[in-house]
N, C-alpha and C positions, 0 to 999 in steps of 0.2 A: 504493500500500500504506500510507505512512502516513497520507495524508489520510484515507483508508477511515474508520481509525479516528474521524475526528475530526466525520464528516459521518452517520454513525449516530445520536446521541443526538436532532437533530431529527427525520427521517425517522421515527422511533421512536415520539416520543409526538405527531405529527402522526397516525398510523395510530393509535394506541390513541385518542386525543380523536376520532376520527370515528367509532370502531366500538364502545368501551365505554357503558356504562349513564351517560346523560349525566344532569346534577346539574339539570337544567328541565323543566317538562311545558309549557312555553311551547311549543307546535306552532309558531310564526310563528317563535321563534328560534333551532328545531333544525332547521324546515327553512332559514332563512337560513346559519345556522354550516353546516351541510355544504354548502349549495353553496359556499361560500364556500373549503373543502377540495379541494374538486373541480372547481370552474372558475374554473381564476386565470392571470393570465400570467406571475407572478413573484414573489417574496417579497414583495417593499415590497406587489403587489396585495392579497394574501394576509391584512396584517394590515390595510390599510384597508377591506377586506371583512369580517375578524371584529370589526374596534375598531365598525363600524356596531350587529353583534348586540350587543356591550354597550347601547348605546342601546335597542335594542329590549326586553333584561329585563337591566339591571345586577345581579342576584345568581346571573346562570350563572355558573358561574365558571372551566368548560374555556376561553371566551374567552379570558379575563386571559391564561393558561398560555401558549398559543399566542402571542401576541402576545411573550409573556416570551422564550419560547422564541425568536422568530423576531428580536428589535431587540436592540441591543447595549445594553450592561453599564446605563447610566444610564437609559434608557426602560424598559429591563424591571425595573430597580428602581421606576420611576415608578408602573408597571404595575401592578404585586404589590401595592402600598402602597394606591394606587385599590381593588382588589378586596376588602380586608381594614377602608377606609374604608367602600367600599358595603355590608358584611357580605354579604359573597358565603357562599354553602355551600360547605362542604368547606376552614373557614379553616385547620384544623392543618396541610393539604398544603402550603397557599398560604405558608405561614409556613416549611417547609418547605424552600419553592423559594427563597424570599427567603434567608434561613438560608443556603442551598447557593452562592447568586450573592453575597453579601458572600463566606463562606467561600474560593471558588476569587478572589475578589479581593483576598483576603488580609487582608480585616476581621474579625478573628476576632471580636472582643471584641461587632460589631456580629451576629455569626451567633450567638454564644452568648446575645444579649440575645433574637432572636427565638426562639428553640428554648427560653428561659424563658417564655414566652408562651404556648404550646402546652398544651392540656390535660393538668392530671396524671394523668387513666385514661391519656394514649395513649402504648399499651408502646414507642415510638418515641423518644420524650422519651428517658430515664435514657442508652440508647445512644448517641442523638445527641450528648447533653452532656457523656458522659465521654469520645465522639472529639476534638468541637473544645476541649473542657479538655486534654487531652495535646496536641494539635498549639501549643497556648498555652507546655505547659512546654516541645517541644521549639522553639518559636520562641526562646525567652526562652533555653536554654540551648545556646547557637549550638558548633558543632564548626568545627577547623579545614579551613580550603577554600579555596588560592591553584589558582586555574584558571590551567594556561599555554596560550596560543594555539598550537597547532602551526603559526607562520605562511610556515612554508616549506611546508608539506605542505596546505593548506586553499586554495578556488579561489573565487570567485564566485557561485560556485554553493553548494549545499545539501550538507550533509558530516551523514550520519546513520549511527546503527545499528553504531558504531566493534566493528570485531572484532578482536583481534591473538593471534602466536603466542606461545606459552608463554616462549619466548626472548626475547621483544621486541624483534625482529626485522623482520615483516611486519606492516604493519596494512590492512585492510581495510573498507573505507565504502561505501554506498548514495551514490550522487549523484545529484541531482533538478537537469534539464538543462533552464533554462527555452527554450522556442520559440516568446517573440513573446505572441502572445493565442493562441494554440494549442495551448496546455497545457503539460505537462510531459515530461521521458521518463528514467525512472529508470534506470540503470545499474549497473556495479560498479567500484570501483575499489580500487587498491592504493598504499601507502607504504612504502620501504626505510629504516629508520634508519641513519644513515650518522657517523658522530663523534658520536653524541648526538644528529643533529635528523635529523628527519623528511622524506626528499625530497617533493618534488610529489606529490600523488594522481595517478597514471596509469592510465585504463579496463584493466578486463582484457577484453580484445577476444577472448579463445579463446568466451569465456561470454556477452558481451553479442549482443543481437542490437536490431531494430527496436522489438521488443516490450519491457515491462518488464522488471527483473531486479532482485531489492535483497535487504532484508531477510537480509545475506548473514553466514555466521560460519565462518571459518577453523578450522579442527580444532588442537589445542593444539601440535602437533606440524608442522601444514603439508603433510601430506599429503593433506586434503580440505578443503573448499567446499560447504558446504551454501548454497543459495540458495533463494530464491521466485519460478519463474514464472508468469505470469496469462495465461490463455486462449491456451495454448499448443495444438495439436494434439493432440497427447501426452496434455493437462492429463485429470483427473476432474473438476474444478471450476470456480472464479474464479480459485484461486490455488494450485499444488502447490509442496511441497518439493523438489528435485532436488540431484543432488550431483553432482562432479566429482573426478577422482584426477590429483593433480597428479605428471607424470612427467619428471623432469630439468630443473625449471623449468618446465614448457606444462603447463596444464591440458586435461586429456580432455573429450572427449565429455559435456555433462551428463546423467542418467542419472534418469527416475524412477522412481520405485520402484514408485510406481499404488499400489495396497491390499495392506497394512490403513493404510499410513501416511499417503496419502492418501485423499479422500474425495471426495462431488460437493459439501462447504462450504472452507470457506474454511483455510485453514493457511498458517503464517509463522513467523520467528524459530527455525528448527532450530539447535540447539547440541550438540555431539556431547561425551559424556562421555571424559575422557582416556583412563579402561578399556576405551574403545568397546564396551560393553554396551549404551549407553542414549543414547537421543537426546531432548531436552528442546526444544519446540514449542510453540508459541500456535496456539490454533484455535477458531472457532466451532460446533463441529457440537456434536453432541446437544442440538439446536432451542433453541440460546443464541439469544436475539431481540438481542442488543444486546455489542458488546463481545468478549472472550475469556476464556477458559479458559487454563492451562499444562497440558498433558500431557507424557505420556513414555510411551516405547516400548522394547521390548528390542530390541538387536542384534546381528548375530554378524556380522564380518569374516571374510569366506569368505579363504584363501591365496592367492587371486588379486586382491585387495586390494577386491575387489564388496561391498556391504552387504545381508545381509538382513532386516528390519523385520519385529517380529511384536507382537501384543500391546499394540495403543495404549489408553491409558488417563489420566483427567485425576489428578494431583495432590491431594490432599485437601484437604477444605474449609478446613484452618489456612493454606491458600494460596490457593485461589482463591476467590471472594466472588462478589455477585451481580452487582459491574461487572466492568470490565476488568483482565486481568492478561495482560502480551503480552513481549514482547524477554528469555526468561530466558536467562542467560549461567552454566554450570556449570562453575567454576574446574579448574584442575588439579588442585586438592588432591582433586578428586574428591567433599567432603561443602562444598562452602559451592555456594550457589546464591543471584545474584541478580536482581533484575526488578524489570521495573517496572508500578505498580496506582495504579487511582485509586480501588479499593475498601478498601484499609486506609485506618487514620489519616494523613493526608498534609495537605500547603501546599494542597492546592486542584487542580494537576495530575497530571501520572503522575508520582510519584517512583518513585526510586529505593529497594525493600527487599532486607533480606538476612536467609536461612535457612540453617541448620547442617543437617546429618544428625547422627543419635545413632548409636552403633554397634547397635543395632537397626534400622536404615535410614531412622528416622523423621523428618522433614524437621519442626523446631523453629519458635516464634512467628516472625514476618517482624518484624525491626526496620528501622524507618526510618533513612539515612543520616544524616540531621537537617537543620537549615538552617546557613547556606546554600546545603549542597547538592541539595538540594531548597529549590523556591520552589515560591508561586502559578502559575509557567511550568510549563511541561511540559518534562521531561527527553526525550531523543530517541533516548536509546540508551546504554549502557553497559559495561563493560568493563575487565578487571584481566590484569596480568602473570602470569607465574609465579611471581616470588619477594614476588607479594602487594602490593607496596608504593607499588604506582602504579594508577592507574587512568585512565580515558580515558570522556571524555561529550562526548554531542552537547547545544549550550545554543546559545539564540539569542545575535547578536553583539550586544551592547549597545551596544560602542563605535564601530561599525561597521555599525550596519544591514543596511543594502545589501549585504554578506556574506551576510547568512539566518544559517544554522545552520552552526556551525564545531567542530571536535573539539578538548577542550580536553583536558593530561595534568594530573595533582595528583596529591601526594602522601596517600594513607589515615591515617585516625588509626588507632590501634592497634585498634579498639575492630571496626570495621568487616574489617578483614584475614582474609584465609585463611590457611593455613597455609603458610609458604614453603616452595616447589616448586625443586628444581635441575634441571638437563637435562645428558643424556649425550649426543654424538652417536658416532654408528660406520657402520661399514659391511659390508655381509656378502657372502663370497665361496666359492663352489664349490675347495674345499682341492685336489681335483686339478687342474683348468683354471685357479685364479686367476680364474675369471669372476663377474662382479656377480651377486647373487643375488637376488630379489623372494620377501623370507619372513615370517611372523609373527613378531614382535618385541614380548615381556613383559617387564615388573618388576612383583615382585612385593613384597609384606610377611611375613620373616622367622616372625614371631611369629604373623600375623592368617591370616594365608595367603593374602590378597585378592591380587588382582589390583589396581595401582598405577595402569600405564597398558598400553593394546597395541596397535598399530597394524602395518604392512606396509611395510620397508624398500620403498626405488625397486629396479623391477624394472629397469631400463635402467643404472644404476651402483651398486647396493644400498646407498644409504645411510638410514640412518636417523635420530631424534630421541627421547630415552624419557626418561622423567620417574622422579624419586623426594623425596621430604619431606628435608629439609634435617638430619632427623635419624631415627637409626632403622639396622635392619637388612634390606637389600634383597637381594636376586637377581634372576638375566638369564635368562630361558629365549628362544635362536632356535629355528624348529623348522620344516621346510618337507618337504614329501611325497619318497621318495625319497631321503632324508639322517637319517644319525642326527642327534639336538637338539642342542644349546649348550644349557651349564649351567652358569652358574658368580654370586659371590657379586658384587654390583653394588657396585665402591670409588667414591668422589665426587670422580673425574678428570677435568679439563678438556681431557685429550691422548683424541684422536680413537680408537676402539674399532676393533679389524682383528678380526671372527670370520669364523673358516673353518669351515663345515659339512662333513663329511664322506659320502661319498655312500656309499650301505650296501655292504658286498660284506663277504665273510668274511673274517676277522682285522682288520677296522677295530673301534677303541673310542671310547669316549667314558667322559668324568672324570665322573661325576655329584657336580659339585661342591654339591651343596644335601642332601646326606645328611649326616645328623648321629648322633652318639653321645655320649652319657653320658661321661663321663674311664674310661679302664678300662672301658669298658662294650660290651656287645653288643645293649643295649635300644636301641631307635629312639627320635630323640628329636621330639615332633610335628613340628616344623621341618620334617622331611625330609618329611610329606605332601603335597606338593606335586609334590616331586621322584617319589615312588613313583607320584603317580597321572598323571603328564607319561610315565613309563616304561611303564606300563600302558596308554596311550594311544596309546604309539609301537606297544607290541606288536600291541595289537586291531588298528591299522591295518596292518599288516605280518605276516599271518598264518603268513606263511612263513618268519619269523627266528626262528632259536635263539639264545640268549642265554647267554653266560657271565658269572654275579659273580664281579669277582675282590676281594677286600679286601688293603689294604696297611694297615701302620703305619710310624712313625718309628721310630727304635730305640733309643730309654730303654723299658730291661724288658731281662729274658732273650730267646734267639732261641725256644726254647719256647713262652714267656708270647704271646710277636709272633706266633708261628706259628696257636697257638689262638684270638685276639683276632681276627686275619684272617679264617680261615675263618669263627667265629661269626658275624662281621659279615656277611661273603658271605652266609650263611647266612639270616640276619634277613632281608635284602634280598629273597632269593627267596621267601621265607615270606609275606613283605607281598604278593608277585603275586599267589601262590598263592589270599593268602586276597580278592585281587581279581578271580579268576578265570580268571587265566593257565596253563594247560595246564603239569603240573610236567614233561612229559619235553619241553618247550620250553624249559627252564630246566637250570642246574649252577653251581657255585660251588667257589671255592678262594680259598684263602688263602695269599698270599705274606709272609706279616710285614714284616720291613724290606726285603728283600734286594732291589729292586726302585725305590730310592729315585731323586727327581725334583730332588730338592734337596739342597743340604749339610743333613747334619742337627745343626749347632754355632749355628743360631741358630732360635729360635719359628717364624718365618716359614718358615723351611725345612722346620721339621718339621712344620710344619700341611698343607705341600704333599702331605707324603710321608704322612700321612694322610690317608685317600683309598678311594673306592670305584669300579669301574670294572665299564662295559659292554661288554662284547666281542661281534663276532656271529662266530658257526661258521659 
């Protein structure tokens, strides 16, 4: 899977140089250049068979290319220079390519001299020079970048495509497992942080098999595993997405999904949104010749913790480009998105970019990380905590060779950071039996009404993991088929969460603690939409429950004032069903003012308790 990537670009325009409108009517040296395509034994054959057709007419000049294409850094600069000496046709390409191979070797000053050269008709110019002039100011104005080696956690082997959870906790790698002259065989693997470092990478054996497995990204939360496998049984393609649902620590069964989310091309780099609405992917389809696309797709989290996939589609053009854009990693904060391209402005390989969403959902310019975190090398994979402030890349080992590619941790400058994310964990239990529960688990945003994050406590001991912004006002909705929901306002407690669901039967209630009111008031305040249409939702799916509002209050006021406040409030409540469609003789309300209280009512906290709106079923 990663090599894929890297063995494209030849392939590429060895097929377009044999099959496009070639620049000679030399008949003796087109038909030489394509045999020369087509019956060869091996690269080195290959260009001493086309360096011959230079001899035969030195101003073709798909030769030069090839040859460019096919010899490393210094011969194909030798190359290029010959072809532009011999006035070859087609020099502004040629100049071009030269331009391209200083560039990815990190001579800028030498790529902007040839891209001066280039004719001023050709609309290629102005673009090309204001990329490599920026990648000049961001060389020149270097960001801070202390890479640590995770050398307790990093093996001999190949450490790519780093994924970890939101907690920073698990981290999760591709390992490329060399075997001899026999190739490779890519895996998966895991790391525990233990005191601060990182244990050994350990295969995860539920998921690896003979065949490949990589490309993999841990869900922010630890409850799934998206991964890439290649010519599976199963597969639509060369390569499908699969996931897994991890239960009590063991991952399940891998699972694909087949169409729409896969295809008979190629897909990798699945990264699942904290909201789990949306899953962010690289893929070649829609007859991409070269490289990838970033797409996304909707999702829905079925209650039994299954995904299903609708609606794939690519990203917009302020993100994907004509080459490559592959490994996007979509933070917990839900709107920072980054990846890596080698079609923006960059050092010459795939860096490292990063995009905001606007709260119109529109996904903002990609800025480059800068250097030296991004170089002329190519980044291998990328990856951020939860609370933003670290991040994790695959780079080759400089100091160490022989290592290959190792995951290194650093610190973010401010500039690059997402928004810091906290994490709640808890666990969910059937309130009469005490037994573990497997339910949907939201937070949500007060004010926005969004959805935060949401995922499926474990079905085998119900625990779970949910995220919220480090500032701000949140709520908890649990909610599983056969139980009234959990409702209540989400505090930023590091003591473990115990909710009990209640399982329906008559005279059981539930607090709808996300209903809000005015001071003195019986107007809904928008806040509580969320709460109304979570109630509304219970009902449609429970056609056969009747519902009682009951409203309380605290007791500052008269018992009058409390008594009328109560019912009004009950009253609102039902009204909002009403006008969502809920059947009125399904529905009743009353009003107990204070008499009813939960709390002392001599301190705020108390009395906010005791203000209160409650669902009862008959």
């Amino acid at each position: 899977m990663k090599k894929n990537l890297l063995l494209i670009g030849c392939l590429i325009v060895l097929g377009l140089s044999a099959q496009s409108q070639l620049s000679t009517s030399n008949t003796k040296a087109v038909k030489a250049y394509k045999k020369a395509l087509t019956q060869y034994a091996n690269r080195a054959d290959i260009v001493k068979r086309v360096k011959k057709v230079i001899k035969i007419d030195p101003k073709f000049v798909e030769p030069y290319w090839v040859v460019a294409e096919l010899s490393g850094y210094k011969d194909a600069i030798e190359i290029l220079q010959l072809a532009i000496k011999n006035k070859t046709r087609m020099t502004d390409q040629t100049r071009m390519m030269l331009a391209g191979l200083y560039y990815k070797a990190g001579e800028y000053s030498n790529a902007i001299g040839e891209i001066q050269l280039i004719d001023d008709n050709n609309p290629q110019k102005q673009g090309l020079l204001n990329d490599y002039q920026k990648i000049i100011g961001l060389f020149r104005d270097t960001v801070p970048f202390e890479p640590k080696n995770l050398i307790y956690a990093n093996t001999n082997y190949d450490e790519y495509f780093p994924s970890v959870t939101a907690d920073d906790k698990i981290l999760s790698v591709t390992t490329s497992l060399k075997y001899g002259t026999y190739g490779e065989q890519e895996d998966m693997a895991y790391s525990r942080q233990v005191n601060g470092n990182w244990m050994p990478f350990l295969p995860i054996d539920e998921l690896n098999t003979a065949n490949n497995e990589g490309s993999q990204t841990i869900s922010a939360d630890g409850r799934y595993m998206f991964f890439v496998g290649c010519n599976r049984p199963d597969g639509l393609g060369s390569c499908d997405i699969y996931y897994s649902i991890n239960t009590n620590g063991s991952w399940g069964y891998p699972i694909n999904p087949r169409s729409p989310l896969n295809s008979s091309e190629w897909e990798t780099n699945p990264s699942l949104s904290p909201a789990g609405n949306e899953l962010f992917f690289a893929t070649n389809r829609k007859g991409l010749n070269s490289g990838s696309d970033i797409w996304h797709c909707d999702v829905e989290i079925m209650e039994n913790g299954l995904l299903k996939f609708s609606n794939p589609r690519p990203l917009s053009n302020l993100i994907n480009t004509a080459k490559t854009e592959y490994a996007p990693f979509i933070h917990s904060d839900n709107q920072t998105l980054y990846f890596l391209s080698d079609g923006h402005p960059g050092f010459g390989g795939a860096d490292i970019f990063v995009s905001r969403k606007d709260e119109n959902g529109v996904w903002g310019i990609p800025k480059n990380l800068g250097y030296p975190i991004n170089t002329k090398d190519n980044v291998y994979g990328f990856t951020v905590n939860g609370a933003g402030n670290k991040g994790y890349i695959s780079l080759k080992n400089t100091e160490n060779p022989q290592r290959g590619l190792d995951i290194y941790e650093f610190e973010l400058y401010p500039e690059i950071r997402p928004r810091t994310m906290t994490y709640i964990v808890g666990n969910v239990y059937d309130a009469d039996t005490q037994k573990p529960l497997g339910a949907t688990v939201e937070t949500f945003d007060y004010n926005s009404q969004k959805t935060i994050a949401e995922s499926v406590s474990d079905i085998q001991i119900g625990e779970f993991t949910t995220f919220l912004p480090d500032t701000g006002q949140y709520g908890l909705n649990i909610r599983k088929s056969g139980y009234l929901f959990y409702s209540s306002k989400l505090e930023k407690s590091k003591e473990k969460l115990k909710v009990y669901l209640q399982p329906i039967k008559s005279g059981k209630s539930i607090v709808l603690n996300n209903i809000f009111f005015d001071f003195n008031s019986s107007d809904l305040d928008p806040k509580s939409e969320k709460e109304i249409s979570r109630l509304t939702d219970f009902l449609n799916k429970n056609s056969n429950v009747k519902v009682m509002i009951v409203g309380h209050t605290d007791n500052v006021g008269s018992y009058v004032f409390n008594k009328n406040l109560s019912e009004k409030r009950a009253e609102a409540v039902v009204n909002a069903l009403i006008d969502r469609g809920i059947l009125k003789d399904r529905l009743s309300s009353k009003g107990m003012g204070a008499t009813q209280s939960v709390a002392p009512n001599d301190t705020e906290e108390g009395r906010a308790k005791n203000r209160r709106v409650e669902s009862e079923i008959l």
